[in-house]
ROTIDREN-875904 format. One record per residue (C-alpha): x, y, z; residue in three letters. Coordinates in steps of 0.1 Angstrom, whole numbers, plus 5000, padded with zeros to 4 digits. Example, Ala and Ser with C-alpha at 12.3 -4.5 7.8 and 13.67 -1.06 7.14 Angstrom:
BEGIN
512349555078ALA 513749895071SER 
END
This chain:
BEGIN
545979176666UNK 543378886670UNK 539878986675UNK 538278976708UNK 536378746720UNK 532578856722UNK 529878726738UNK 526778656715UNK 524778936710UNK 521178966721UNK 518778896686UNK 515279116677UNK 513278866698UNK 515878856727UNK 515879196730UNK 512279216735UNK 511978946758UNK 515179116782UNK 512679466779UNK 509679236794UNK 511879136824UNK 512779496831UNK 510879726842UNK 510880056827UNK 507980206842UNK 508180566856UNK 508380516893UNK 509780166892UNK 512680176916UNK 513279786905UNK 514379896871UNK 517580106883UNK 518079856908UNK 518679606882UNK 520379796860UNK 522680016877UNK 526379926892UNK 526179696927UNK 526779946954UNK 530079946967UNK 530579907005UNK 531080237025UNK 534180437005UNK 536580577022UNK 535781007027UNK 537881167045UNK 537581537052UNK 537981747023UNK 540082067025UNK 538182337006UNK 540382656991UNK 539482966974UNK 540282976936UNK 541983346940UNK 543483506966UNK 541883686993UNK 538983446999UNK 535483577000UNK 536483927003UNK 533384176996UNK 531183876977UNK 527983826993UNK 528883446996UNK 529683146974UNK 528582796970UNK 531082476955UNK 529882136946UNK 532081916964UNK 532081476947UNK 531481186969UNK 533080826962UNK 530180536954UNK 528580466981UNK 530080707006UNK 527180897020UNK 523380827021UNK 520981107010UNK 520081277040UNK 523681307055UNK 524381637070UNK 527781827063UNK 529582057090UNK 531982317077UNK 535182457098UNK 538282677092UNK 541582627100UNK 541182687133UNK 538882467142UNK 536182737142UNK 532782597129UNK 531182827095UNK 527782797085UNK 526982607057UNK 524082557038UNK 524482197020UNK 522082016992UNK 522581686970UNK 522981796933UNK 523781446919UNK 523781076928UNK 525080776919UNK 522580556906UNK 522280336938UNK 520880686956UNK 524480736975UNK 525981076972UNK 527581186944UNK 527881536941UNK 526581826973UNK 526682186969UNK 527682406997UNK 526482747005UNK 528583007030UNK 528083377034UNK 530083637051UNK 532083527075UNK 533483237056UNK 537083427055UNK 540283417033UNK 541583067048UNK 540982697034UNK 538182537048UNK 537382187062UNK 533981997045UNK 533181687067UNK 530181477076UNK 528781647107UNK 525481857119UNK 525982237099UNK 526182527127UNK 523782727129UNK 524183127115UNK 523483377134UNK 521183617111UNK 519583337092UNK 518483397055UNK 514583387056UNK 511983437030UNK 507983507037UNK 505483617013UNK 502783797017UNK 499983916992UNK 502383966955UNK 505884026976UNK 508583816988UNK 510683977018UNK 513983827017UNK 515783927047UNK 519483827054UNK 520084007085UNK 521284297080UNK 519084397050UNK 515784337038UNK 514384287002UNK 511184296985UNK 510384096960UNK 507784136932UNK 505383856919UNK 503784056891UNK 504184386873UNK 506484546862UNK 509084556891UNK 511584306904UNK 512984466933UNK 510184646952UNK 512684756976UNK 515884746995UNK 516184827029UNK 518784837058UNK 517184877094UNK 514685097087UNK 516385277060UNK 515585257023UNK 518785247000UNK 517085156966UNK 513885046951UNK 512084996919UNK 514284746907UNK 513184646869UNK 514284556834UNK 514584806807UNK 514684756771UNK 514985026741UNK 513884916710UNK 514685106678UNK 512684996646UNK 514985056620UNK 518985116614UNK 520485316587UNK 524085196576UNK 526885396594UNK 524785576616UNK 524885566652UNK 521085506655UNK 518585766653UNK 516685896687UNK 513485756677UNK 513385456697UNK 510885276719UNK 510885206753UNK 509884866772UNK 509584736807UNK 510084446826UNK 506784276833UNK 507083956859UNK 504783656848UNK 506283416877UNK 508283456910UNK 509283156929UNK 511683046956UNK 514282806952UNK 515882806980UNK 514783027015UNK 518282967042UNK 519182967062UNK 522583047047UNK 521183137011UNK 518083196995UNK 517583226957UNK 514683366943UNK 514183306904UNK 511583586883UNK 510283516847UNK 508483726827UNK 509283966795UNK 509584286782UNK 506784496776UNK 504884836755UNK 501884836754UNK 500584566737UNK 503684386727UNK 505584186746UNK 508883996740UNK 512783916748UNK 511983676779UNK 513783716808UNK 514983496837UNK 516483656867UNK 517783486898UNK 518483706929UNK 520483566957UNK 521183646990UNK 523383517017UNK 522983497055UNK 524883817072UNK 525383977043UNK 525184337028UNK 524484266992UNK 523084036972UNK 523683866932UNK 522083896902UNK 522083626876UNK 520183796843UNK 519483616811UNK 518083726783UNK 516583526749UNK 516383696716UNK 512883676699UNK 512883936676UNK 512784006640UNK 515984106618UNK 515784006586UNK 519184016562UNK 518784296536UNK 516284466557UNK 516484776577UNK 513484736599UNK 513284486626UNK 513784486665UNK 517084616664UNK 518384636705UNK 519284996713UNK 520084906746UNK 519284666778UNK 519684736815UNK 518784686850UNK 517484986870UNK 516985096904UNK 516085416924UNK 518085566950UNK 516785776979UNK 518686036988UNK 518486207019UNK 521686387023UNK 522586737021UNK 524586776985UNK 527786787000UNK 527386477018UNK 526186286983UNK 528886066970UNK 529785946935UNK 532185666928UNK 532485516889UNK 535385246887UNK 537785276866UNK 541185076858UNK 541884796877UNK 540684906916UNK 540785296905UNK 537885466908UNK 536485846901UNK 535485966937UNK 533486306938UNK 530286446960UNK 527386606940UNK 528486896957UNK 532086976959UNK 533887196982UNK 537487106971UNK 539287266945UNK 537687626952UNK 538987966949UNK 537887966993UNK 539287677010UNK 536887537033UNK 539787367057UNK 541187057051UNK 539586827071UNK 536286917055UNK 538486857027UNK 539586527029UNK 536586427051UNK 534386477012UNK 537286317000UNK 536886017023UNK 533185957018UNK 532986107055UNK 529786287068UNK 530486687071UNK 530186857104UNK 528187117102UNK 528887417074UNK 528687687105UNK 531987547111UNK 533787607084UNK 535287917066UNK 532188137059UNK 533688237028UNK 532387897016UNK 529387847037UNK 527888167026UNK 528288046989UNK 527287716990UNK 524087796968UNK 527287916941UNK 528987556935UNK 526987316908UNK 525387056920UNK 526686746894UNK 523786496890UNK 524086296864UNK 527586056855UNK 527985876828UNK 530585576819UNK 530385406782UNK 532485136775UNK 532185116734UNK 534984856727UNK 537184606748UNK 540084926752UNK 538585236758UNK 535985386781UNK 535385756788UNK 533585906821UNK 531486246816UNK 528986456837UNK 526686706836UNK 524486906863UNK 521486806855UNK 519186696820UNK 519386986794UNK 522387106803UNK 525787026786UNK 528486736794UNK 532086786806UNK 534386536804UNK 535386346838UNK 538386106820UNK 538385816805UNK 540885506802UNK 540985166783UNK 538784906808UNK 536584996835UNK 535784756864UNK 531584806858UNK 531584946892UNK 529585246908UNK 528285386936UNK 525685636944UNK 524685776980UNK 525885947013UNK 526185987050UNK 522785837050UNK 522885517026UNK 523785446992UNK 523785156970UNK 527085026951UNK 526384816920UNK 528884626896UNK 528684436860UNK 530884136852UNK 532684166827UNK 532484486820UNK 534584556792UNK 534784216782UNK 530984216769UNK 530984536752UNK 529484796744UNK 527984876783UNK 527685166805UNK 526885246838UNK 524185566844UNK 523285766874UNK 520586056864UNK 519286296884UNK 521786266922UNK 520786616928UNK 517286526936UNK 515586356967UNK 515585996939UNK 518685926922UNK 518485676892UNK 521385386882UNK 520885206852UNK 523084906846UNK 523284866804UNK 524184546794UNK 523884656759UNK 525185036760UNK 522185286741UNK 525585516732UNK 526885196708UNK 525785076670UNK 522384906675UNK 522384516683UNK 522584356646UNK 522284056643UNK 520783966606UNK 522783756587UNK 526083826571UNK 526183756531UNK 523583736511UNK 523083436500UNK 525283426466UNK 522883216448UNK 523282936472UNK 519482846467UNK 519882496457UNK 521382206481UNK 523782116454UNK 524782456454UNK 524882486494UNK 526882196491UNK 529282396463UNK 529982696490UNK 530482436519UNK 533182266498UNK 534682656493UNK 534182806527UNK 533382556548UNK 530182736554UNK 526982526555UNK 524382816541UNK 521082776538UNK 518383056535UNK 516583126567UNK 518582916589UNK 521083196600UNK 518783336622UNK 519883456658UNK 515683376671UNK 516283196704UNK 519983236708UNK 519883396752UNK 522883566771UNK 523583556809UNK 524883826823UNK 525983876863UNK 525784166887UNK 526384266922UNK 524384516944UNK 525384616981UNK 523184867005UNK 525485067022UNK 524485237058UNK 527085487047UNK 529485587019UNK 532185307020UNK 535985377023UNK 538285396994UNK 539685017005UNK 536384857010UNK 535284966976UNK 538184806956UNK 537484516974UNK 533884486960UNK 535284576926UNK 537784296930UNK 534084096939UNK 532684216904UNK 535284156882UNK 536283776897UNK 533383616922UNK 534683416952UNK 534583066945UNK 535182776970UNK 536982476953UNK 537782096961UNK 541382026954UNK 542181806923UNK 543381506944UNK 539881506960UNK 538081486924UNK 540081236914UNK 539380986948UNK 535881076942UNK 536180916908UNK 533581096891UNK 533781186853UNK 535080846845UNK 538480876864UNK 539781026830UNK 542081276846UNK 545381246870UNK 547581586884UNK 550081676867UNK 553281496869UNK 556781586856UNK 558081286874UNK 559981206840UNK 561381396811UNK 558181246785UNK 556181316811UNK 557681646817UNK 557581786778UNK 553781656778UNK 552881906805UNK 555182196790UNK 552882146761UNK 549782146777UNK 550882476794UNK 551982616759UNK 548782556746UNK 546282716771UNK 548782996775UNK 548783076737UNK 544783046736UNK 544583296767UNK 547083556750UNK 545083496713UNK 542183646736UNK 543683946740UNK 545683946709UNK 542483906688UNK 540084086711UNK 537783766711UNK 535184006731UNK 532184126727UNK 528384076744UNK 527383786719UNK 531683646712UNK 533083636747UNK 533983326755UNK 534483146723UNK 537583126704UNK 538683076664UNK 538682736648UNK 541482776624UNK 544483056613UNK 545283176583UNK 548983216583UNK 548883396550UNK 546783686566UNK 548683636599UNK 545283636612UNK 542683336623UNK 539783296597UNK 537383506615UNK 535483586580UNK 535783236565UNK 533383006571UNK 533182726593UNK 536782836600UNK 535783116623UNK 533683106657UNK 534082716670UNK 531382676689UNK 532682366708UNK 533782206676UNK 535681876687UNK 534882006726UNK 537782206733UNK 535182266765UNK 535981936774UNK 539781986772UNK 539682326794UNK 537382176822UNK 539781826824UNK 542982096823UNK 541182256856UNK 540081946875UNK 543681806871UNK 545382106877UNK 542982366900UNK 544482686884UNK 542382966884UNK 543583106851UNK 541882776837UNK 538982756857UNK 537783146841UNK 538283066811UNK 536682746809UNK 533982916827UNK 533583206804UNK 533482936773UNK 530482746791UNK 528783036799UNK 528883176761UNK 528382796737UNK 525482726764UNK 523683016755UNK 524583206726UNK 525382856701UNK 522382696710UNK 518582796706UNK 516282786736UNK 513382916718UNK 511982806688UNK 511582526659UNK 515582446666UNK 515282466701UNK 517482186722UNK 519782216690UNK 523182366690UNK 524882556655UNK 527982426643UNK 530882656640UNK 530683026616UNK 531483316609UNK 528083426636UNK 527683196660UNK 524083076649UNK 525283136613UNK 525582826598UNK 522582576592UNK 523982266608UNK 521782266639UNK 522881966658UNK 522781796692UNK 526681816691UNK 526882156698UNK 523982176727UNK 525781846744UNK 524881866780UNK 528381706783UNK 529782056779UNK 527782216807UNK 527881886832UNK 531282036849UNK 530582376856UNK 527482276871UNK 528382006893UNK 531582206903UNK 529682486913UNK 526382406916UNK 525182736891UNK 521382716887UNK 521482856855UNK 523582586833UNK 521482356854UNK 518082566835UNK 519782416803UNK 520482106813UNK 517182016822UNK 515882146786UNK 517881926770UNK 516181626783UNK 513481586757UNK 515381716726UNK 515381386709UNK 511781586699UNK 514281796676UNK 514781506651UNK 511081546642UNK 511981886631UNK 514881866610UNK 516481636593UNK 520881646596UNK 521481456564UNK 518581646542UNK 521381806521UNK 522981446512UNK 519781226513UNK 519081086480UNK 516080936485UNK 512081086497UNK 511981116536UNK 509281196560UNK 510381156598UNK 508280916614UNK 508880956652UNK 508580566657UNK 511780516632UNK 514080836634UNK 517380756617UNK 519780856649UNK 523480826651UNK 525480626678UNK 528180936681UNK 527581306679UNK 523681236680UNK 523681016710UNK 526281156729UNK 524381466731UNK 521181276738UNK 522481076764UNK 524781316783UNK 521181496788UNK 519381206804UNK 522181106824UNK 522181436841UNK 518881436845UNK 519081116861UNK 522181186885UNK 520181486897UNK 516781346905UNK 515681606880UNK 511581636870UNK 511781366844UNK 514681176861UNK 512680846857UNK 511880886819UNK 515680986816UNK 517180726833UNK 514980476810UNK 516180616778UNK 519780566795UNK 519280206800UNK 516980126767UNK 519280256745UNK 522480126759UNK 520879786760UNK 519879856722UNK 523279996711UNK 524679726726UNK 522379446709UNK 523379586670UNK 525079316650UNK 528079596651UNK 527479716681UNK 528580076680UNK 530679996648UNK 527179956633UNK 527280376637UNK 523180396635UNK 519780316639UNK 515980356638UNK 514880526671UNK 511180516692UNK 510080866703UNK 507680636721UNK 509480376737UNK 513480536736UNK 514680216716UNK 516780166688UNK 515579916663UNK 517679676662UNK 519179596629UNK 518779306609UNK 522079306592UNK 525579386605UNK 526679736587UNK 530079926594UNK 529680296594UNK 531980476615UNK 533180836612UNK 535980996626UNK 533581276644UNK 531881026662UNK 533180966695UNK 535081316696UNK 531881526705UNK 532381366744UNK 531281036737UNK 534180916750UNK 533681076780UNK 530180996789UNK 530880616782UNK 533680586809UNK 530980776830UNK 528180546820UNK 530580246820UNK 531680336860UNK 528180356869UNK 525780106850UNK 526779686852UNK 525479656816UNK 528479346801UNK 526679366765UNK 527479736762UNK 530579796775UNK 531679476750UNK 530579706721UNK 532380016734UNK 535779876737UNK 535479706705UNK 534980026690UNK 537680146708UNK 540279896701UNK 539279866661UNK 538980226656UNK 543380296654UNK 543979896647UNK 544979836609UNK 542279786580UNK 542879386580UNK 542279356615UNK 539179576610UNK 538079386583UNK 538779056600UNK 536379156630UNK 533779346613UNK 533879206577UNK 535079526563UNK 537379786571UNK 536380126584UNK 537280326552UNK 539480636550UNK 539880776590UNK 541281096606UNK 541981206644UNK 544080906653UNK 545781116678UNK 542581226697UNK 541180876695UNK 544480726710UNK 542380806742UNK 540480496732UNK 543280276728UNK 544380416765UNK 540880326778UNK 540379976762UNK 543979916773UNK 543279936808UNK 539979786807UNK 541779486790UNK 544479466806UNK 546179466775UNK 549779636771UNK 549979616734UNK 546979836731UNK 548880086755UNK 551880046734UNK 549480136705UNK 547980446725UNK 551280606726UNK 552680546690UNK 549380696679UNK 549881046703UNK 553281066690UNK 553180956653UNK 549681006640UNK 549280936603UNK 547381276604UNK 549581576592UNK 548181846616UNK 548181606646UNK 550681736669UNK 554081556675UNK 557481606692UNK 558981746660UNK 556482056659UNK 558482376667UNK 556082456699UNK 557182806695UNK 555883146690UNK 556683406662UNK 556183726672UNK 553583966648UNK 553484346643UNK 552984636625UNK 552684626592UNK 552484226595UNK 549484236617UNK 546884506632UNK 548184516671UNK 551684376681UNK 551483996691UNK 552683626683UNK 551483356662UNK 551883026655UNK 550582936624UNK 550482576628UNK 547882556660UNK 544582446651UNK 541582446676UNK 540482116664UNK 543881956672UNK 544382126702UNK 541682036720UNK 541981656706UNK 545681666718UNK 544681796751UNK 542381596759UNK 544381256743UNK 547481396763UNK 545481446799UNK 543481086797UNK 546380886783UNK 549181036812UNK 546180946835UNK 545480616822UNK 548580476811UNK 551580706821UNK 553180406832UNK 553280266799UNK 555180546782UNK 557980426758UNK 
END
């Protein structure tokens, strides 16, 4: 294979002379002009047909908002969007630009609809929105915000110690004194349970702001932390929103871990238990006071604080089945008097309790009031997190996502029996083991780099004292609250458990994503048009399924695990190496992120879409810190998710968080995409290589020592966001984008040369003096090749994309030719099959079939041993008792690392070059 030709790169002095001519100046709209992609003429965009991920559309979710992709050039900023059904009817819509293409046309809008938007596809197109008809609108007034959707009204606080001041419908109050709680305990003894002695904080608000005020949704966002007296800490961010029309309203609740827990040590902040509170007025006699506590699937324990079935007098059975119902009594004159003349006889049951301890079991229990003993109510193996506590008058229902799958939590109500009932939503249940979250092992004399380096060559675990810590590690949790005029039926209540336990969400159809062309036209649908083609996609299906069952298999669940999977099995143990290492937790090692999110875009299954979802949600927040000396940096994969003391940009990778956020417009991820912009800071802090370096180093912030791959990638998948967003800093970030493309690009090696010395100051690399070949295998599989097609499809920048497809075509191509281009080969290389996406790309960029040719023969026959081929049995064993701890399959020879680098090779080479399939 003969080199390619390459234009002469730009020298020191060139380089500095082409950053005179450009300006990079905040606020210089010339810069991106010159930089950025000529604008195409008007694309073609048609209407785009909208569908609901699950069946039965919106259902009992107080609304739901879908970022929707625009070809180049499509729509200017200001266009309007009007929304229809498939009848023609028009549906308010509530539509904002989340990204843009860098010459300002549309790239990505999100679009808000309440209730009202029905169970039926619906029809996006350019157009004036209609107008609803109870518009979301927000006013303040002295330290409240009064959110009002219509039909009910919120207060919001701007300082103390409550969030929710109030919730009203009409003139009727159904909850109030929404806050945070927090119990503390100071110290944990081994195998207990937790002793009593525990302290008790509060939510105190620092900051309320709106974010958006209608007319079809508003969001309000609250920061503050928890407080006792003097002390303050675990920083909360709440976002409440509400949609126009509706009856309820979301929560979106994070939490970040600043506390003490030291390994060894039995004092500390140890979490007994976090939760969301309200009040409940309640105005009903205690007959007409309803209880509902979801159980299995749509079941649900339905009871009055009073009740008048089951007694030795019957008091008729319509008064029966009207409790039963939720139904408002007639009067007690009218029944048998052998019940109304003993009313004051029959307990009035205040208080209901549901744990949920462990991903398969959950008990209910009740008492009459506090002081007085429990009796069991049932029990079962996953609860929906749903409740509900009120009357003929009002009440208030109230759910927790995922439930059971974030263990231990429990849903409270205290004290029904009274004119104020109490619900407390625990995120963290007070009934389980303390949070614990010190560090695992001791150390084992692994004091010493040499030594660290010793255990890493053992377990795979890069240990350092101190660096296991969880300090500024945050979880997001989501819950639903609806006020009720009345007691709800049995069927409108399993529809707003079906609400909780899977959200509505609007979706744009694969083909739409794909004519949009955003992230880098990477992806096709599927297409079993041929037998090779055919045997790919039965793979691809093979391999999500078998992750999705090793879910439940495994029990990967758990407040701080869900979401996450294993990095490697141990077929000896019939078990995946969840106490070994770096071969435990994965924490996005080799972005099997990536792989899930490009197996949803191409497919839209549902199935897919959750799971990827419930990955970004969990390596966005619990594998990276947001707090701290590390925070902006990500921990490499461990036995604890912040275990290990790699702390690297290639776990925090904005690349990983860039497709929920633009496919659903989630504030939230978009929180920590934004704080990613300025973590090249982090290099300042710690040095990656500190364990290996051999010589004295001090960082010097004008001449950081950066890589091209897993350092970069990370860095620039920030900025680029940033940029396609309009973000704060979106004209620092865009400059960084430019400057160090342009300075990658101007290496004697390009992106072969594998590093460089980078300016805090300026966001240049240095640009070498001598050509130097240091490639790694990890570099380009931490979504580097994904941001480059995206960079490459937006930015006219000749110089760089020269160096990217050299990289890409000498990475597979034999050590001769290597050496021929570069001068010397790349040394001893892994991941062939993953990096035969790079062949694929450069193939079609080139126009060249023998690099297509080469694409394939790498997928199929990698030199690599655990790279997947035809000849693997793709097969299942199955695993039980004695073999394994619950019944099951296996198969021993799946490896995280490989699978995501075969699903992602397999999706962006059938796209790219599924004509050129042997």
């Amino acid at each position: 294979m003969p080199p390619i030709p390459r234009r002469s790169l730009l020298k020191a002095a060139a380089v500095a002379g082409a950053a005179a001519q450009f300006s990079w100046a905040l606020g210089a709209q010339d810069a991106q002009a010159a930089q950025a992609a000529p604008r195409a003429e008007a694309a073609d965009a048609d209407p785009v047909t909208l569908d609901w991920l699950e069946d039965g559309g919106l259902g009992e979710a107080p609304g739901s908002t879908v970022g929707v992709p625009w070809p180049k050039g499509a729509y200017d900023k200001d266009q309007t969007f009007a929304l229809t059904d498939s009848d023609g009817k028009a549906v308010p819509v509530q539509s904002w630009p989340i990204g843009y293409w860098p010459d300002g046309s549309l790239k990505w809008t999100a679009h808000a609809v309440g209730p009202g938007a029905g169970s039926g596809r619906l029809t996006l197109d350019a157009g004036s929105p209609a107008a609803p008809e109870k518009k979301v609108t927000v006013g303040r007034s002295g330290g409240t915000l009064t959110v009002s959707t219509g039909v009910i009204t919120a207060r919001i606080g701007t300082s103390g110690s409550t969030l929710v001041k109030s919730v009203t419908r009409g003139t009727t109050e159904i909850a109030k004194d929404g806050r945070l709680v927090l119990l503390r305990q100071p110290e944990i003894e081994d195998g207990d349970q937790g002793a009593e002695k525990y302290e008790r904080f509060e939510s105190v608000v620092a900051k309320a702001e709106v974010e958006q005020d209608g007319p079809v949704r508003a969001v309000v966002r609250i920061d503050g932390k928890h407080r006792k007296g003097s002390r303050s800490w675990l920083p909360f961010s709440v976002r409440l929103y509400f949609y126009t029309g509706g009856e309820s309203f979301r929560m979106v609740h994070t939490i970040t871990f600043d506390g003490t827990q030291e390994p060894g040590k039995a004092s500390g902040d140890f979490i007994r238990g976090i939760g969301v509170r309200f009040k409940v007025p309640m105005r009903d006699a205690a007959y007409d006071r309803h209880i509902r506590i979801g159980g299995e699937g749509t079941g649900l324990l339905r009871e009055a604080v009073k009740g008048i079935t089951g007694l030795r007098r019957d008091p008729g059975s319509a008064i029966r089945t009207a409790q039963f119902e939720g139904r408002k009594l007639p009067d007690p004159a009218t029944w048998d008097q052998r019940v109304t003349t003993r009313l004051q006889y029959i307990p009035e049951w205040g208080d209901y309790t549901l744990s949920q301890l462990s991903a398969d079991g959950f008990g209910v229990r009740k008492r009459t009031k506090k002081g007085h003993g429990w009796i069991s109510a049932g029990g079962g193996r996953r609860a929906s997190g749903f409740g509900y506590v009120g009357g003929a008058s009002g009440g208030f229902s109230f759910g927790l996502r995922d439930f059971w799958e974030k263990f231990p939590a429990q849903l409270d109500i205290r004290d029904a029996q009274t004119d104020e009932a109490e619900v407390t939503l625990w995120l963290w249940s007070p009934e389980s083991q303390p949070m614990d979250l010190r560090f695992y092992h001791d150390g084992m004399g692994q004091d010493t780099y040499p030594e660290q380096l010793e255990g890493l060559n053992i377990t795979y675990e890069d240990y350092e004292p101190g660096f296991g810590t969880p300090y500024g590690i945050a979880r997001t949790s989501e819950l639903l609250f609806w006020a009720h005029e009345s007691t709800p039926s049995a069927e409108a209540m399993a529809k707003q458990v079906a609400a909780v336990r899977t959200p509505a969400q609007l979706a744009a159809p694969p083909g739409h994503l794909i004519k949009a062309g955003v992230f880098g036209r990477l992806f096709s649908e599927p297409d079993r048009s041929t037998a090779a083609k055919a045997k790919i996609e039965d793979h691809l299906d093979f391999l999500f399924t078998y992750y999705r069952d090793q879910v439940e298999m495994r029990r990967w669940y758990g407040f701080w695990d869900y979401g996450d999977i294993m990095h490697t099995y141990d077929p000896s143990r019939h078990q995946w190496c969840y106490d070994v290492g770096g071969y435990a937790w994965d924490n996005s090692e080799l972005s099997p992120d990536l792989w899930l999110w490009f197996a949803y875009m191409r497919s839209g299954r549902a199935d897919i879409f959750r799971f990827a979802e419930a990955m970004t949600r969990h390596t966005g927040e619990v594998d990276v810190y947001h707090l701290g000396q590390w925070a902006g940096l990500g921990t490499r994969h461990g036995v604890q998710h912040y275990a290990d003391s790699a702390k690297q940009q290639r776990i925090a990778n904005t690349t990983y968080r860039r497709y929920y956020y633009f496919l659903t417009g989630d504030e939230r991820v978009g929180d920590l995409m934004h704080a990613n912009v300025d973590s090249d800071e982090t290099f300042l802090v710690l040095d990656p290589i500190r364990k290996i370096r051999t010589e004295p180093y001090e960082p010097d912030r004008n001449a950081l020592s950066i890589g091209f791959g897993t350092d970069w990638s990370g860095l620039v998948s920030a900025w680029l966001t940033e940029w396609e967003r309009r973000g704060p800093k979106w004209e620092k970030a865009r400059a960084r984008v430019l400057s160090t493309m342009e300075t990658i690009a101007a290496q004697p090696n390009g992106f072969v040369q594998g590093s460089a010395l980078y300016d805090l100051d300026t966001g240049r690399f240095a640009v070498a003096d001598a050509p130097v070949v240091g490639v790694s295998h990890l570099s380009a599989m931490f979504g580097l090749v994904e941001l480059n097609a995206e960079l490459l499809d937006q930015i006219d920048m000749p110089e760089f994309k020269e160096a990217w497809l050299d990289y890409c075509r000498y990475f597979n191509a034999t050590k001769a030719e290597q050496k021929a281009r570069y001068g010397s080969d790349f040394g001893s290389l892994l991941l062939f099959q993953g990096h035969s996406r790079q062949d694929a790309y450069a193939a079609v960029e080139l126009g060249d079939d023998a690099l297509a040719a080469r694409a394939w023969r790498q997928f199929y026959n990698s030199a690599d041993t655990w790279d997947y081929k035809e000849s693997t049995d793709w097969s299942t064993k199955k695993v039980e008792g004695p073999v394994g701890l619950v019944a099951g399959s296996e198969a021993s020879w799946v490896s995280t690392n490989t699978t995501a680098l075969y699903g992602l090779a397999a999706i962006q080479n059938l796209a790219l070059i599924g004509n050129k399939m042997p």
